[in-house]
C-alpha positions in Angstrom: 112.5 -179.7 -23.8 115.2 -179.8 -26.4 117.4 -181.8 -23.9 114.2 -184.7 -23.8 114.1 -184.9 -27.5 118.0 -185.6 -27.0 117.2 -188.3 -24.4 114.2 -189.5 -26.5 116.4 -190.6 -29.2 118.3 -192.8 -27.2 115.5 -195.3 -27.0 115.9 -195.3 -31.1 115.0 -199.1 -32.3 114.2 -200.4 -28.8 110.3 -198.9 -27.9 108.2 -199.5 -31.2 105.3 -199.9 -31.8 105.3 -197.2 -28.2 107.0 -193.5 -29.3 110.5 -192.3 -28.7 109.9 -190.2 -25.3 112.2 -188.6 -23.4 111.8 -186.6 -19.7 113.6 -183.8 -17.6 112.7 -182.9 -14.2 113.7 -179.1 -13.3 113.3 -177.7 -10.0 114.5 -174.2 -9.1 115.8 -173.4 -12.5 118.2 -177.1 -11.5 117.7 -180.5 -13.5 117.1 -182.6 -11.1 115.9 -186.2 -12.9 115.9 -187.0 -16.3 114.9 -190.2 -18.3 113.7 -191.5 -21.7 111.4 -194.7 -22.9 114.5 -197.2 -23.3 112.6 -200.3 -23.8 108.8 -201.4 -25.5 107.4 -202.8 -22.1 109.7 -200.8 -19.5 109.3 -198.1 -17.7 108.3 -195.1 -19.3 110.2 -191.7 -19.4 108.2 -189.9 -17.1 108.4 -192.3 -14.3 112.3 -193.1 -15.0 113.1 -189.1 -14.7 110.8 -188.9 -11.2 112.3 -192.2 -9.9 115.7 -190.3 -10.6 114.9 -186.6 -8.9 113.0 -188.8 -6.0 112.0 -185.9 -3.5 112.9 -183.1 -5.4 110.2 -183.7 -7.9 107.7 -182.4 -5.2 107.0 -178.8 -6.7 108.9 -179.4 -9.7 108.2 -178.5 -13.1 108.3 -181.9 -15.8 109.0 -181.2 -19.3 107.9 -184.5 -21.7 108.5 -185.1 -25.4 105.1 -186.4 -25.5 101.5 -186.1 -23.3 101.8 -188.4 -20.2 99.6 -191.3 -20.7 96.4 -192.5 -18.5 96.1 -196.4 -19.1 97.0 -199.0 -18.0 99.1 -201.2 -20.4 102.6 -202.7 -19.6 103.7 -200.5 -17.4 100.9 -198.0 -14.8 99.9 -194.6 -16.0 102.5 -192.0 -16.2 99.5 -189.5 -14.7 99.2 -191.2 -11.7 103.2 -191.2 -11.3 103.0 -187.6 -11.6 100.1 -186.6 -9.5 101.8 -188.9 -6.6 105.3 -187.1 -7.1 103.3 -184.0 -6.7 104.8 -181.7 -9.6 103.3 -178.6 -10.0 103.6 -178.0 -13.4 103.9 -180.6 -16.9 105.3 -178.9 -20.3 104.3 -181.4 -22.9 105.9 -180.8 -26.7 102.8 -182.7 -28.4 99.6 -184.2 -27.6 99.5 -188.1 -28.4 97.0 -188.9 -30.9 96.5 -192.8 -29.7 92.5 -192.8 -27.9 94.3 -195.6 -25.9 96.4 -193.3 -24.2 95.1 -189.8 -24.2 93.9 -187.9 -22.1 96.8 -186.9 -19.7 96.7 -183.5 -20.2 93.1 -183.2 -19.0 93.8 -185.4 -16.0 96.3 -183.4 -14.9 94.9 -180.2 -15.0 91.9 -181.8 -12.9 94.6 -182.9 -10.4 95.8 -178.7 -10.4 98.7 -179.4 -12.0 99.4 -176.6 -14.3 100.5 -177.7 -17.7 101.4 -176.0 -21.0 101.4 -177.8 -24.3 103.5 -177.6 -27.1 106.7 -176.3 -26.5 109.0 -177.8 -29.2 106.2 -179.1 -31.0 107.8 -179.0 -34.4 110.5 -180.8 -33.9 108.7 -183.6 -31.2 106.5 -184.5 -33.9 109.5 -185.1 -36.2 110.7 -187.5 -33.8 107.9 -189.1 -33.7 106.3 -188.7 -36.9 105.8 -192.6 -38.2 104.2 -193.1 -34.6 101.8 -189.8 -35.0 101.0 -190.9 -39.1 99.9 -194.5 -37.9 97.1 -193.1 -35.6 95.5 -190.9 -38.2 96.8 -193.4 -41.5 95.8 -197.4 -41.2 96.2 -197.3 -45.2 99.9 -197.6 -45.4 103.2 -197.3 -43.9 104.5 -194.2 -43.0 107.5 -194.5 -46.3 110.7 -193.4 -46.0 113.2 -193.1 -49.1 116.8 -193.3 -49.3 119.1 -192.8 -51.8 122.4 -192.1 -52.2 123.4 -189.8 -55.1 126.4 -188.5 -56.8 127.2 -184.6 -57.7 125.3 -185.6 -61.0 122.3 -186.7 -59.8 123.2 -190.4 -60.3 122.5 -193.5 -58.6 125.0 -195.6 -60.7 127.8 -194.8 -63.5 126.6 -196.3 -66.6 128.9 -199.6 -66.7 127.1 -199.7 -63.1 130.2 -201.3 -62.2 130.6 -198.6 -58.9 129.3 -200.9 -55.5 129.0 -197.8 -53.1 129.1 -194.1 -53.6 129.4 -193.0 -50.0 132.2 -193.8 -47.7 132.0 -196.3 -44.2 130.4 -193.9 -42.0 127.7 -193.0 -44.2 126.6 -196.8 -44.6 126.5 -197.1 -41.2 124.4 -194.5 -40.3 121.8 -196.5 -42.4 122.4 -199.3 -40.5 121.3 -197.0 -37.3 118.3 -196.3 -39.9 116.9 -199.7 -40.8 117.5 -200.4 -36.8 114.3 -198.0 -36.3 111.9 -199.8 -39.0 109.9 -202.2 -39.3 110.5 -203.4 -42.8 113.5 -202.5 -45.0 112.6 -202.6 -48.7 113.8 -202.7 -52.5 112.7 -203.2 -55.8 113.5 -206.3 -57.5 116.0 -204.6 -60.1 118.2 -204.0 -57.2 117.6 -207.3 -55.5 118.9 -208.6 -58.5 121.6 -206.0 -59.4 123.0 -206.1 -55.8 122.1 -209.3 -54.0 122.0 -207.3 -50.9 121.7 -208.6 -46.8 119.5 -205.9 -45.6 120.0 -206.3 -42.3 121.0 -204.6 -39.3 125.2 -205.1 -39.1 126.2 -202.1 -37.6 125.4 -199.9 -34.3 123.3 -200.7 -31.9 120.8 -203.7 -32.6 116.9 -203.6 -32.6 114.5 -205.1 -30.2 112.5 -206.8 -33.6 115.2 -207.2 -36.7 113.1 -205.4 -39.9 111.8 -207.8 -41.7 113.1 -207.7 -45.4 110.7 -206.2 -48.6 110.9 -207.0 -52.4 109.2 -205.3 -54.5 108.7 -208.0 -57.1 105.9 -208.1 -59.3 106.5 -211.4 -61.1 108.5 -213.4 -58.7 112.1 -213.2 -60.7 113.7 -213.4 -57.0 115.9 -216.2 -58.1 116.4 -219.3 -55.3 120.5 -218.4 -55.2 119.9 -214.8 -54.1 121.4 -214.0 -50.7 117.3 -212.9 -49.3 116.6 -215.7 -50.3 118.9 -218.1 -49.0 118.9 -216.3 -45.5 114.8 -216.7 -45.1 115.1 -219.1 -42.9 117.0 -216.4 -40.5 115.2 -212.6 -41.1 111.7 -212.3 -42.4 111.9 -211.9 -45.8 108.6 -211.1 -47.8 108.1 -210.8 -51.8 105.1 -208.7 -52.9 104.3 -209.6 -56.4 101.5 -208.3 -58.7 101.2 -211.6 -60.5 103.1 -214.5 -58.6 104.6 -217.5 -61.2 103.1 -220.7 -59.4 106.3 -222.6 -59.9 109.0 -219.4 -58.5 106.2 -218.5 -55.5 106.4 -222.5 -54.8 110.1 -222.1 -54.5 109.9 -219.2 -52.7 108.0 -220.4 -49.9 109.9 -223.7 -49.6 113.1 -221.3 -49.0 111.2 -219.6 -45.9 110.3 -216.8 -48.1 106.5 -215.3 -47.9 105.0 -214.5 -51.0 102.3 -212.0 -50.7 100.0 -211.1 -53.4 98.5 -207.8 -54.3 98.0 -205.6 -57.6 99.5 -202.4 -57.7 101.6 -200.7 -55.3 99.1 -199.1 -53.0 97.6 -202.1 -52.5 101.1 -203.6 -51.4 101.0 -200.9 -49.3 98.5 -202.0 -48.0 99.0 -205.1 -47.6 102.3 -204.2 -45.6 100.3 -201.8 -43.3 97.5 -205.3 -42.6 100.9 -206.9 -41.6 102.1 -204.7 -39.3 104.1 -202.8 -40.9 104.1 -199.4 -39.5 107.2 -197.7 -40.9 108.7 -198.9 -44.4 112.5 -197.8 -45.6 112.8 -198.1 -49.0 116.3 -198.8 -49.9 116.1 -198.0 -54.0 116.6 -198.1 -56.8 115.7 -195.9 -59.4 112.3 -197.6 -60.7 111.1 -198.2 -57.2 112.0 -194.4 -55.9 110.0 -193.5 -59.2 107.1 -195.1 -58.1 106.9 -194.2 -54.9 107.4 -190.2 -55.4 105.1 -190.4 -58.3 102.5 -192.3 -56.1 102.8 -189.2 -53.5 103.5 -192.0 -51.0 107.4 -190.8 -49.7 106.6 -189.3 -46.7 110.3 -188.4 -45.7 113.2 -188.2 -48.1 116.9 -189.4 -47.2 119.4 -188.2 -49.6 122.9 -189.0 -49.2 125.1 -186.5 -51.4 128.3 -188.2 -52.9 131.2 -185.9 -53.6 131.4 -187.9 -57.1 130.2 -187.5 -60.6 129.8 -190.2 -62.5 129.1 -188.9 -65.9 127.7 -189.3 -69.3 125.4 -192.4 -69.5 124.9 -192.7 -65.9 121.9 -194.1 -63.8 119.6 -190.8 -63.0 118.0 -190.9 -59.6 115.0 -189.1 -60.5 114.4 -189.6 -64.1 111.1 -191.8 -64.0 109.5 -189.8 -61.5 106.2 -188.1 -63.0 105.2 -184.4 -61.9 101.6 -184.9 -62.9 100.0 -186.8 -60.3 100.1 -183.5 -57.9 103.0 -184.2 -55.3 104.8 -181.3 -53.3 107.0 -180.0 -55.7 108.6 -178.4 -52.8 110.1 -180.4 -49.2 111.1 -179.3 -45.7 114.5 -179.9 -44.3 114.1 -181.9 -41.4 117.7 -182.7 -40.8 121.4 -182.2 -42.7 124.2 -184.0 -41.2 127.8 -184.5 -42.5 129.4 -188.1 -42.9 133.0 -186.9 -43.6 132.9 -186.1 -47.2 129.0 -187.4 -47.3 125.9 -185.3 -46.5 122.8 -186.4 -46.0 119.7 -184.3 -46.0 116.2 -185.7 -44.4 113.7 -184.1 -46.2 109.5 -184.1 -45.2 106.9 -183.3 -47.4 105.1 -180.0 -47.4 101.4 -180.7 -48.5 100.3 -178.5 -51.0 96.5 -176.7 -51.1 94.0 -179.0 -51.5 96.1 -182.2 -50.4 
């Protein structure tokens, strides 16, 4: 199973709205066929990994990141490809959640294939976990932060005259991170501060480019800035409390959408109406603020500087309040090492009552 969620991965920025699966087909203790979902509309893992054992999946055991589905959509059910390859047995990591697609598990067992469920379970619905939250949540985005931080606890030194605090490989892992989105956002104080592209320029490219998220509550998105000026090229959307009639005019004539909604949940929202299914939220300080003190961060991306930046300094966490009831406490999903840079994906852990 572990060597699925391996394959799974592969299909990272290529699949959505479908999950990251992956597929292993072990006969006599032997791998014999694996596979994972490469591609939204291709085949799936299951029937990749049997196309790949052929006749030695007949009495073979199947282990899948994910239940095998039952419907008919782009491609035929996976079911039916297992029943005809005649597998004995089906290890699934996690049930899927989708009423569309469920039901595999039950089928197969009525077929007398033996199947056991959630093996890996943990870490298949960290994989998948912005697929798994947008069955259960049609509210919102699932909402992932990132920030980059120095020793300090810093986002900027206090001249803010410091561009980057992590080194090359670092940034582009988060180009490998907006590549699995569907919207990469900010707030408009780093719009403004950085004039950032936001876009995918590094690694692999996506099936659908992110579109692009400003946070902007009164439309100060000036005409000159670089989101603005490349529109016409990658979605760009400002969401704005109170939208100046004159600036949202410009806006739109730049190829810009200006969406209106009061308050940040209902942006939220609004983003979720959209389409948006999984948000990255890029910074800075005011809009992490918001979002933790909200309870809305659903997974936390902290890249660790080796840096300190010193007396008068930006803090990364200074206008987040502890009073509306979020976790006080997180769950290490992930910790990886950019040369001198770590980065640490954290999840919420619900508390009572939540």
């Amino acid at each position: 199973m572990r060597r699925a969620l391996v394959l799974a991965r592969r299909g990272w920025g290529r699949t959505a709205p479908n999950p990251l699966v992956g597929a292993v087909v072990v006969r006599a203790g032997q791998v014999v066929g694996e596979g994972f979902h490469a591609e939204f509309g291709g085949p799936h893992a299951e029937v990749v990994a049997l196309a790949r054992a052929g006749e030695r999946a007949r009495g073979a055991e199947m282990f899948v990141t994910l239940e095998p589905c039952t419907h008919h959509g782009r491609t035929p059910p996976c079911t039916d490809a297992l029943i005809a390859a005649g597998v004995r047995r089906v290890i699934v990591a996690v049930p899927d959640p989708n009423p569309v697609a469920a039901g595999g598990i039950e089928k197969l067992r009525a077929a007398g294939i033996a199947v056991t469920e959630g093996v890996e379970r943990a870490a298949a619905e960290d994989l998948n976990a912005p697929f798994l939250f947008a069955q259960r949540e049609e509210g919102r985005p699932f909402v992932t932060l990132k920030l980059a931080i120095s020793l300090d606890g810093a986002l900027a030194s206090a001249d803010r005259s410091q561009r980057w605090l992590t080194g090359e490989r670092a940034r582009r892992h988060v180009h490998h991170l907006r590549a699995g989105v569907d919207a990469v956002g900010v707030g408009i104080g780093t719009a403004l501060a950085d004039d950032p592209d936001l876009t995918v320029r590094s690694g692999r490219r996506p099936r659908i480019a992110p579109c692009r998220v400003v946070f902007d509550p009164g439309t100060r998105l000036p005409p000159l800035n670089k989101l603005v000026r490349t529109a016409g090229k990658v979605p760009t959307w400002v969401l704005a409390d109170a939208p100046d009639p004159a600036r949202r005019a410009a806006l739109e004539r730049a190829g810009v959408r200006v969406l209106q909604a009061n308050g940040l949940g209902a942006q939220l929202g609004l983003l979720r109406a959209e389409g948006v299914r999984h948000l990255l939220v890029e910074g800075g300080a005011g809009m992490a603020g918001a979002l933790l003190s909200g309870g809305v961060v659903d997974r936390l991306i902290i890249f660790h500087a080796p840096v300190l930046l010193g007396a008068g300094a930006l803090p990364a966490f200074g206008s987040v309040s502890l009073a509306t009831g979020f976790p006080e406490r997180w769950r290490v999903v992930e910790r990886r090492a950019f040369d001198d840079d770590l980065m640490t994906v954290y999840a919420t852990v619900p508390s009572a009552g939540r």
